[in-house]
N, C-alpha and C positions, 0 to 999 in steps of 0.2 A: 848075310843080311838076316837070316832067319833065325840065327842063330841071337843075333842081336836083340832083336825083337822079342824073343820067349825070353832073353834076359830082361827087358825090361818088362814084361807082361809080367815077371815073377819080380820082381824090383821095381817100381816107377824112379825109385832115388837112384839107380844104378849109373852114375855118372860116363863111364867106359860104355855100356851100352849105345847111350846117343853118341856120343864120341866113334864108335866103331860103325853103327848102321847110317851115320851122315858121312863117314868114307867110300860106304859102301856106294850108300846113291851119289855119291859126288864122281866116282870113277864109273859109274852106270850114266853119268850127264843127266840126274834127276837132280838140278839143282834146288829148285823149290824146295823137294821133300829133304835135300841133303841142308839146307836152310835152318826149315824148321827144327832138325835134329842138332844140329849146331847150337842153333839158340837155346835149344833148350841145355846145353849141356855147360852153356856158357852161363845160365841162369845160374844154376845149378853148383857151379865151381867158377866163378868169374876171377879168379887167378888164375886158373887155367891156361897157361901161352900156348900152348895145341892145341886148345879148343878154340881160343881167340884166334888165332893166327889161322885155322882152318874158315872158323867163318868170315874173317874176312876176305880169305881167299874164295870160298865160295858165293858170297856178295859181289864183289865185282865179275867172276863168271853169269851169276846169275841176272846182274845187270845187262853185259855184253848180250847174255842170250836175249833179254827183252825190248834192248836197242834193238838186233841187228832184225828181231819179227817185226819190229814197228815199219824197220825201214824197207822190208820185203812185203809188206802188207800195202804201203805206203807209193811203192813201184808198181804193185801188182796193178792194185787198183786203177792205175793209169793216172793218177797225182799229180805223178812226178813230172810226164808231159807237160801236161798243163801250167806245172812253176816254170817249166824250163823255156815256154814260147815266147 
């Protein structure tokens, strides 16, 4: 990942950068930050079918993971009781 990074720090256009440090956080379960590297790389090259295909694989994880905090937040809270009586 860091290595990623100094390449775009020395390149902002360097398309394979975000391409390789939104793999990096995507196999780290940084979805967000794996997100916004996607995106950008999809701006960037929107032909791209690995950078598409990455984010939108990373979009629906990163959905899942915002689902499943709503619904742990949602029980925590004792909510869920409450719809269920």
């Amino acid at each position: 990942m860091d290595d990623a990074t100094q390449a775009i720090t020395l390149n902002p256009g360097y398309v394979k950068g975000y391409y390789r440090r939104g793999a990096a956080y995507l196999g780290l379960v940084k979805y967000k930050s794996a997100l916004n590297d996607f995106q950008t790389a999809v701006q960037m090259a929107p032909k791209d079918k690995d950078a598409l295909s990455k984010r939108d694989e990373c979009q629906k994880a990163f959905r899942a993971e915002m689902f499943s905090k709503a619904i742990e937040s949602y029980v925590h809270c004792g909510l869920w009781a409450a719809v269920c009586r």
